[in-house]
N, C-alpha and C positions, 0 to 999 in steps of 0.2 A: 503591872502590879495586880496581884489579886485583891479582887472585893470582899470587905469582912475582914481582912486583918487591921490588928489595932492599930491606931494613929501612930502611936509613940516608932512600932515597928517599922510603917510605910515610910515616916519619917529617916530613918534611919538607914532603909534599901535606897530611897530615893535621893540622899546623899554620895553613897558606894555610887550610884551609875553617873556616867561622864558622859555630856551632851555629844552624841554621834558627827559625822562629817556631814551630814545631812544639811540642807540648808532652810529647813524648816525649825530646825532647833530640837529637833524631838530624839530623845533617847537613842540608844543602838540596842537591843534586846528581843532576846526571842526570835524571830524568823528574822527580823531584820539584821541581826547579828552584832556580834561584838566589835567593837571599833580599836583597830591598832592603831595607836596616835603617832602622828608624825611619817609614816610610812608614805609616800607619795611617788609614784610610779607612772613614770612617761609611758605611751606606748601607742598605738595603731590599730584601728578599727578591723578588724580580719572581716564582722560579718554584722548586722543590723537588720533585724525586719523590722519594718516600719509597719505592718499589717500585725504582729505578732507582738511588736513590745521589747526584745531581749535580743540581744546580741552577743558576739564575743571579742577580745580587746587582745591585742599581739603585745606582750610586754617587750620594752628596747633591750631588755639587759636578755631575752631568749629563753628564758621561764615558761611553765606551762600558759595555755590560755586561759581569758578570766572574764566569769560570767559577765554581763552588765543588763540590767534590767532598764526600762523606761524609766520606772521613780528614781532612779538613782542619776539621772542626768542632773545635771546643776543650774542655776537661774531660769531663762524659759528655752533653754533649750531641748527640743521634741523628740531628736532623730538624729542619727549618725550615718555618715557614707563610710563606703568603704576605705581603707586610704587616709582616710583623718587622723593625724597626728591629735594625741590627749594626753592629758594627765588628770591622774584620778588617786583614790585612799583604797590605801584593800583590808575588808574589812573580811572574820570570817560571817561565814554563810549556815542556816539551818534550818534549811528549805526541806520543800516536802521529797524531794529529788536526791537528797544527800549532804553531805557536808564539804567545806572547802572556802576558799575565797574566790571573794567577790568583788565587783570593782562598786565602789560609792564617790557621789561627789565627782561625779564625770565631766571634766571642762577640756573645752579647746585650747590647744597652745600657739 
């Protein structure tokens, strides 16, 4: 939300936006991205640096690969191996890098 628009306004953007996959509660917008609801997507750890934060996620159905950031793991999970079956929400992405989907809401199955 930008600062300085009128209340009546904010009220009324802040209804349009749908609470993210996030499990913090907080929005999907902006870098963090827009949330496709109900999309949920199995699939396989291809790659994880745990020095670095981001990794990437093998979907089962054979689709491109899909980013997955540190914040976007679920409960207190830290880190992914390789090999680890998940499912996760793909949401798009509009990072400084480019655009596309992203995985959010990343848990073990």
């Amino acid at each position: 939300m930008i600062p300085g628009w009128p209340k009546a306004v904010r009220e009324r953007f802040a209804q349009k936006l749908r609470p993210g996959p996030r499990v913090t509660g907080r929005f999907q917008f902006g870098v963090q991205g827009k949330a496709m609801p109900g999309v949920r997507v199995t699939g396989k750890v291809k790659f994880f640096s745990d020095e670095k934060g981001f990794g990437f996620i093998r979907p089962d159905d054979g689709g491109d690969e899909v980013f997955v950031h540190r914040t976007d793991l679920a409960n207190s999970l830290n880190m992914l191996l390789p090999d680890q079956a998940v499912r996760y929400e793909l949401v798009e992405s509009r990072g400084k890098k480019g655009n596309g989907l992203k995985a959010a809401n990343v848990e073990l199955v």
